[in-house]
Every structure is written in C-alpha cells, then in structure tokens.
FIZASE-892120 format. One line per 10 residues: number of its first residue (from 0); for each residue x, y, z of N, C-alpha, C. Coordinates in Angstrom, 3 decimals, decimal comma, always signed. Atoms other than C-alpha are relative to their C-alpha. Last residue first. Layout:
// FIZASE-892120
NUM = X/Y/Z/X/Y/Z/X/Y/Z  ... $
This chain:
// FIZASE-892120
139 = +0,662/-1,417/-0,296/+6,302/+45,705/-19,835/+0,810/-0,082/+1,420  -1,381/-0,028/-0,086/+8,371/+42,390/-22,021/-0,370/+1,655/+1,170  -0,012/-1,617/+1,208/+4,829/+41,776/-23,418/+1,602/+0,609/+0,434  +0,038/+0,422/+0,767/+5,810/+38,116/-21,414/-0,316/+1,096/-0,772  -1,011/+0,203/-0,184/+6,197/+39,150/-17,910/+0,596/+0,110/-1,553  -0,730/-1,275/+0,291/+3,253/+41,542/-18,132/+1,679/-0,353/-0,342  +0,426/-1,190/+1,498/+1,231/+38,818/-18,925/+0,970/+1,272/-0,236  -0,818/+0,464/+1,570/+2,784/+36,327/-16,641/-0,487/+0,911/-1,352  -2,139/+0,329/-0,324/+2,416/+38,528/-13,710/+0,527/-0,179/-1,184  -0,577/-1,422/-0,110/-1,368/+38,799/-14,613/+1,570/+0,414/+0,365 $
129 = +0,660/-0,271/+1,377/-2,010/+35,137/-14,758/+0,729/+1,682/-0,498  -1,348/+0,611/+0,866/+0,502/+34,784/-11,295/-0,596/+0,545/-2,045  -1,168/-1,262/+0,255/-2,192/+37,696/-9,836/+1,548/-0,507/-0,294  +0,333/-0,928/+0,699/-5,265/+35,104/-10,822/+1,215/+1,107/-0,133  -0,340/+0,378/+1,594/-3,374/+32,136/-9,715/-0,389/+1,235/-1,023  +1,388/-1,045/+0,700/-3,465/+33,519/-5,634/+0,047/+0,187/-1,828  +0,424/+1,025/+1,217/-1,235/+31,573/-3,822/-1,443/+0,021/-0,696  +1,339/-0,338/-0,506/-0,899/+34,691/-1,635/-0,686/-1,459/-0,756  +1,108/-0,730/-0,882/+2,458/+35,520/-1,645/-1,236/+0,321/+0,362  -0,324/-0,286/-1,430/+3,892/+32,308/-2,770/-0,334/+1,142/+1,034 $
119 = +0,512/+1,263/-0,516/+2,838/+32,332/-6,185/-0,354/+0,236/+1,720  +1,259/-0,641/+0,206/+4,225/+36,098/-6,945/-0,998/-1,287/+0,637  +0,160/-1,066/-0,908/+7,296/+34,659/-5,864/-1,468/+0,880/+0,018  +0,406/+1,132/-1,311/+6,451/+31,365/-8,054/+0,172/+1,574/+1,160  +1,431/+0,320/-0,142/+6,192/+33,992/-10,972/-0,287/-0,923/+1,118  +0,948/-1,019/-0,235/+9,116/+35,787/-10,556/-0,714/-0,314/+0,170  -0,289/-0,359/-1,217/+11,370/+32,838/-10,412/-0,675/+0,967/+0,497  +1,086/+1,052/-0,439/+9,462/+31,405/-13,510/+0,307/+0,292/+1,714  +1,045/-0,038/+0,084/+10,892/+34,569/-15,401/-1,346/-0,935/+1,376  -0,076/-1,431/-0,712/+14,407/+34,451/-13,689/-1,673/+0,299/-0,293 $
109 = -0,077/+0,676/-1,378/+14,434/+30,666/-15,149/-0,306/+1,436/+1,231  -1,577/+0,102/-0,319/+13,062/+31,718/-18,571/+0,063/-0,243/+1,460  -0,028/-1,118/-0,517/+9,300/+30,846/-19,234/+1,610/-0,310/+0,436  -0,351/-0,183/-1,449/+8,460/+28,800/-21,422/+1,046/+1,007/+0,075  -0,856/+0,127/+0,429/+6,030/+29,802/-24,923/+0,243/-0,518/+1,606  +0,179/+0,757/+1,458/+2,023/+30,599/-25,607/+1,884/-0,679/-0,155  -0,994/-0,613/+0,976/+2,531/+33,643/-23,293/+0,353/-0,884/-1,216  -0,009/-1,714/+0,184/-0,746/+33,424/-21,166/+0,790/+0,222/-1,484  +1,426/+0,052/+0,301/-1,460/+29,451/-21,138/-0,069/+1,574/-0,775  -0,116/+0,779/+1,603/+2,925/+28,616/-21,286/-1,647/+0,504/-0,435 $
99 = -1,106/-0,603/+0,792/+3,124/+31,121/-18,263/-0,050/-0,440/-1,435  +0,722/-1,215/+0,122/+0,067/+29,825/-15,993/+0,878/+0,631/-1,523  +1,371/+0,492/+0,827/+1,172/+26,091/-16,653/-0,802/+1,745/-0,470  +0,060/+0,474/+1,633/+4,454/+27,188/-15,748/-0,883/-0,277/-0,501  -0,184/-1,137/+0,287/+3,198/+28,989/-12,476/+0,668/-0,509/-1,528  +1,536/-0,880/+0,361/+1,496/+25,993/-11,711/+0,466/+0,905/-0,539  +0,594/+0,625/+1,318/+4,618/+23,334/-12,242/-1,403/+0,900/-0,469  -0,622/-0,097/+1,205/+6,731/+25,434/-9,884/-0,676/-0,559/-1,421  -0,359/-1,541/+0,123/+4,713/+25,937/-7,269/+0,262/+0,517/-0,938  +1,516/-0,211/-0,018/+3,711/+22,029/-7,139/+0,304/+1,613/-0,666 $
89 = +0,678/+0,432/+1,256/+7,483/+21,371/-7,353/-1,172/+0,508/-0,692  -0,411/-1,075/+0,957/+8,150/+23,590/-4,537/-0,187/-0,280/-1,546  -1,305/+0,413/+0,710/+6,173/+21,717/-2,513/-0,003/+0,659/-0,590  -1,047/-0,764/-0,443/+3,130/+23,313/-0,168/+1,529/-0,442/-0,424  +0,255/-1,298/+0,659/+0,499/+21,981/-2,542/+1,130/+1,015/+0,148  -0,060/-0,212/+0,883/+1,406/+18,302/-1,549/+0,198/+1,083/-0,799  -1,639/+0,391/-0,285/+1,798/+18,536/+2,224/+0,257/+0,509/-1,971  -1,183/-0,523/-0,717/-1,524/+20,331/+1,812/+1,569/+0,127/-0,007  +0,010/-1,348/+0,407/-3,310/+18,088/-0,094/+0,832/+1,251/+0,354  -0,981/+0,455/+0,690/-1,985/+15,148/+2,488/-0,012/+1,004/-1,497 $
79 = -1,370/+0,381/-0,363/-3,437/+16,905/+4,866/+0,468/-0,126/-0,655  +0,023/-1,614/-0,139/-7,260/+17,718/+3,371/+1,626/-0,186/+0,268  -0,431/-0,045/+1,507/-7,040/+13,654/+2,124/+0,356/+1,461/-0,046  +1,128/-0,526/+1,186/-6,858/+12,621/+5,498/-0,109/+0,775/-1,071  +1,277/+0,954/-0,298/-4,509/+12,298/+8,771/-0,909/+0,181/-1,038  +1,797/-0,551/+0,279/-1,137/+13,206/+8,459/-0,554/-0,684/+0,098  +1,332/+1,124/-0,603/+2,655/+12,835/+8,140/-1,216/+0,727/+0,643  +0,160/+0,444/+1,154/+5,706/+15,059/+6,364/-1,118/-1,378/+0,643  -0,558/+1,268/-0,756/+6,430/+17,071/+9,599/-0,057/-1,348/-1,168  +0,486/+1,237/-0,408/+5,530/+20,023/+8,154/+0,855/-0,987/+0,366 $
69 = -0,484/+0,575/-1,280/+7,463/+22,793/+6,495/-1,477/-0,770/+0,242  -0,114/-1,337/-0,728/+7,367/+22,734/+2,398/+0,037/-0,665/+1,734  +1,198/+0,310/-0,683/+8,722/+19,745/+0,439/+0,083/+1,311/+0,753  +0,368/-1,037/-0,887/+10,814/+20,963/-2,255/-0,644/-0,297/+0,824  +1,137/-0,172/+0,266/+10,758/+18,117/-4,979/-0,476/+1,416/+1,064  -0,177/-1,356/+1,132/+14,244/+17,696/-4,649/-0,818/+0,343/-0,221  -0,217/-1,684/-0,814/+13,504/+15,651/-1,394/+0,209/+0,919/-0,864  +0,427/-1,063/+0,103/+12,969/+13,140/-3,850/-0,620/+1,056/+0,656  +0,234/-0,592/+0,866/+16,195/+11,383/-3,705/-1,418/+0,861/-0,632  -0,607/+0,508/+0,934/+16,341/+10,561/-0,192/-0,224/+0,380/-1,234 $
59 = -1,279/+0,352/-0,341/+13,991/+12,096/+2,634/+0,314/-0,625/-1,276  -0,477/-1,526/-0,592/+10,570/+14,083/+2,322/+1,461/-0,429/-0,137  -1,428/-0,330/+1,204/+9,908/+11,122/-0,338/+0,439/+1,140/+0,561  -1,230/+0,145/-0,273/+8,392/+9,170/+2,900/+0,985/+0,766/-1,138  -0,299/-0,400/+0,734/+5,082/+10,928/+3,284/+1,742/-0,165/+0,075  -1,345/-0,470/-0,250/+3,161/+9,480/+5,514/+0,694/-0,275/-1,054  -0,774/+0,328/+1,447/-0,524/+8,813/+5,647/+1,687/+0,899/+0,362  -1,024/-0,579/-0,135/-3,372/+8,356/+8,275/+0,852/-0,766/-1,034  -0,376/-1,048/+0,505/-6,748/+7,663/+7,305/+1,659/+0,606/-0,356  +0,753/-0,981/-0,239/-7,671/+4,214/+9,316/+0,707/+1,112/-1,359 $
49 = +0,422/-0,627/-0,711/-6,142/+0,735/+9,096/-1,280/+1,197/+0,871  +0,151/-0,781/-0,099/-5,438/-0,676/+6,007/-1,161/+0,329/+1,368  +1,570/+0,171/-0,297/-4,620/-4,039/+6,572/+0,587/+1,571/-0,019  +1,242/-1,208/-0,748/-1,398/-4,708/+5,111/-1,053/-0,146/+0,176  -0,019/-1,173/+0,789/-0,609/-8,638/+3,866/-0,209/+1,291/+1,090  -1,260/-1,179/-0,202/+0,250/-11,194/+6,053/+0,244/+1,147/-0,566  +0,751/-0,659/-1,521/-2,798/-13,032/+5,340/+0,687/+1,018/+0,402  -1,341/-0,432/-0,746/-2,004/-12,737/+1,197/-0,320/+0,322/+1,319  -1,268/+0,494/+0,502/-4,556/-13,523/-1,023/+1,487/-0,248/+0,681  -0,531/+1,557/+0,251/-7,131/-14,150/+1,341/+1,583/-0,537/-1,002 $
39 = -0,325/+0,409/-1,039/-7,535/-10,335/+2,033/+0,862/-1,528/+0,216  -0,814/+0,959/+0,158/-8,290/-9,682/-1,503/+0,982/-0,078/+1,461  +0,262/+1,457/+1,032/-10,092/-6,922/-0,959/+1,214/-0,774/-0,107  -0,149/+1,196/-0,659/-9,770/-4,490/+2,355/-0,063/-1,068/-0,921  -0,938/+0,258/-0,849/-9,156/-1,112/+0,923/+0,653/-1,333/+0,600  -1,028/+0,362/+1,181/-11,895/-1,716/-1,629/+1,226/+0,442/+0,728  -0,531/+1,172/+0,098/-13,694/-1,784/+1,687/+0,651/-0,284/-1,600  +1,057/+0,469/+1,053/-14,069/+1,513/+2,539/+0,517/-1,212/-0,416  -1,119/+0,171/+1,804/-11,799/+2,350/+5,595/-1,461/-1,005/-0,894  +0,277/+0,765/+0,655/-14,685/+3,931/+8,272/+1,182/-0,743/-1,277 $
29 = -0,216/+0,773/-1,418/-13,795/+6,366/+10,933/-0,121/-1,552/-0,611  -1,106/-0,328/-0,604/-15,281/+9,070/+8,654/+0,127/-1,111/+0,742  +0,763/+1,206/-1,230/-17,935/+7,279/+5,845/+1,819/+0,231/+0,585  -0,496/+0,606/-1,267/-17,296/+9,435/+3,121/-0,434/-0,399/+1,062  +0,865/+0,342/-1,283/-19,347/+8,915/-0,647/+1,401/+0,414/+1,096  -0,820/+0,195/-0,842/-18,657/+10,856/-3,805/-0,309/-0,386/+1,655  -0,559/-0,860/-0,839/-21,305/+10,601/-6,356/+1,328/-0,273/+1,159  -0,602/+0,496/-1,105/-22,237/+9,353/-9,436/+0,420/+0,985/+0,986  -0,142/-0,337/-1,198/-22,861/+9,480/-12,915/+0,682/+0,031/+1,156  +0,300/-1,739/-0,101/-21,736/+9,534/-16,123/+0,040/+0,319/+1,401 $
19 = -1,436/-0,532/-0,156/-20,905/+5,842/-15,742/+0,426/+1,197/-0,006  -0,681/-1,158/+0,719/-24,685/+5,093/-15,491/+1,701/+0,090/+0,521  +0,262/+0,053/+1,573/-25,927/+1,171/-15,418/+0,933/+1,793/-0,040  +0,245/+1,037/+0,753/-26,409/+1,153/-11,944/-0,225/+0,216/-1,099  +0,992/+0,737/+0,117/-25,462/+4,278/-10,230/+0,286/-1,172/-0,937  +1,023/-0,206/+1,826/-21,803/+5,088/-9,910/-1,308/-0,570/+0,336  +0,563/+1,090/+0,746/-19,871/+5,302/-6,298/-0,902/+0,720/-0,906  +0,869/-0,669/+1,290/-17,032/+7,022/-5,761/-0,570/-1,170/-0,103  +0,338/+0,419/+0,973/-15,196/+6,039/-2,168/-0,771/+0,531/-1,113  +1,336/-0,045/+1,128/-13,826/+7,427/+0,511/+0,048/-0,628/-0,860 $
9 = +1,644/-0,185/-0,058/-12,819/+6,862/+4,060/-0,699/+0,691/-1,417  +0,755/+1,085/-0,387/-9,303/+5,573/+2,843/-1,678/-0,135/+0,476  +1,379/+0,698/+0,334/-8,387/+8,040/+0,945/-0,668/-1,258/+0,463  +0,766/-1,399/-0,477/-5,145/+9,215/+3,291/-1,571/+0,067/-0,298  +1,494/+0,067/-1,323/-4,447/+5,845/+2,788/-0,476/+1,002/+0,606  +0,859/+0,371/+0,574/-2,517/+6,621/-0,942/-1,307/-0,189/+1,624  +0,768/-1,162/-0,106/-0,116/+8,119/+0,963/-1,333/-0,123/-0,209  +0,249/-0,044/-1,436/+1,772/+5,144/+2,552/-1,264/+1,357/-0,245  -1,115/-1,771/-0,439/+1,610/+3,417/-0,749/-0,489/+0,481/+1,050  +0,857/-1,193/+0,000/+0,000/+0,000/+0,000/+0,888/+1,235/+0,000 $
C-alpha cells in the first residue's frame, strides 16, 4: 500500500447502476471503505489498512528535490496530504508554468518562472501569477 494513498481511505465514488456519467462521492469518517480491504485471502500477512493516516516518505532521499514545504511530512486525510502536496516547490513550480505557457504561448526563462512562483507564494493567488505572466511576457 503506498503510505499516501491511505489518506483516501474513508472514501469512495460510487456510480449508479448502469450510469458511468454518474455518481457521487461517498465518506464514511472512521470507516476504511472496503476496496481497501479486498483480496484479504490472497495474502494473510498482507497490510490491513487501518484508518486515514498517511506518511510521506519522499521528504527524505532522492525526492527531497521536490521541495517539500514545512511540516512534519505525516497526516490524517485527504485535506493533509493536499496540503503537504500543494506546499512543494514542485507544485509551485509546475502551476506557475502552466500559468506562463497558457498566457505567453512559450516557457518561461528561469528568472521569469522565479518571478512567478514569488508572486505564487504571496498569496497563492493564480489570478495575480495570470497577470504577472502577462506583463512578464509583453516584455512591460
């Protein structure tokens, strides 16, 4: 079991019968959904998923390059592990390129994308990276 992946453990998507369109998102707190628990028989010694909690081992060894922000790199539920996620530098870095290539149609130089995660970071606020990258990119 990845260790993060059990952060979803109290939910599930379920589809009506017959529609694949549909559907809604079920949680049941306190509950691991049982596609957590299948195939039990295959393996007794297997994991048992537990409860919610999740830990985040790439804080250490090769992808610590990923920036992790501060935290303790462990949690309880999918809001947490969101979090741990959002607050990497990766994350930071891959939005404000997405903003940059949408605006300016090209990428963004390294001093460019350095502007725009600073702009990121003070409010993580995509609308005033959009606007960043506009002015970054008319050269204004």
């Amino acid at each position: 079991m990845d260790p993060m992946a059990q952060a979803f453990a109290y939910y599930n998507y379920e589809y009506p019968e017959g529609n694949e369109d549909g559907g809604r998102l079920v949680y049941t707190p306190g509950q691991v959904q049982p596609k957590y628990l299948i195939n039990a028989d295959n393996f007794k010694y297997g994991y048992v998923t537990p409860d919610d909690h999740w830990d985040n081992y790439w804080r250490t060894g090769p992808n610590a390059i990923l920036g992790w922000g501060p935290g303790t790199g462990t949690g309880t539920g999918a809001k947490s592990l969101g979090q741990e996620l959002a607050n990497s530098d990766a994350f930071a870095r891959c939005q404000v390129t997405k903003a940059y290539r949408t605006v300016c149609l090209g990428e963004p130089s390294q001093g460019q994308l350095n502007t725009l995660k600073t702009t990121y970071l003070a409010g993580f606020n995509m609308k005033n990276v959009f606007a960043e990258a506009a002015t970054l990119c008319t050269g204004d």
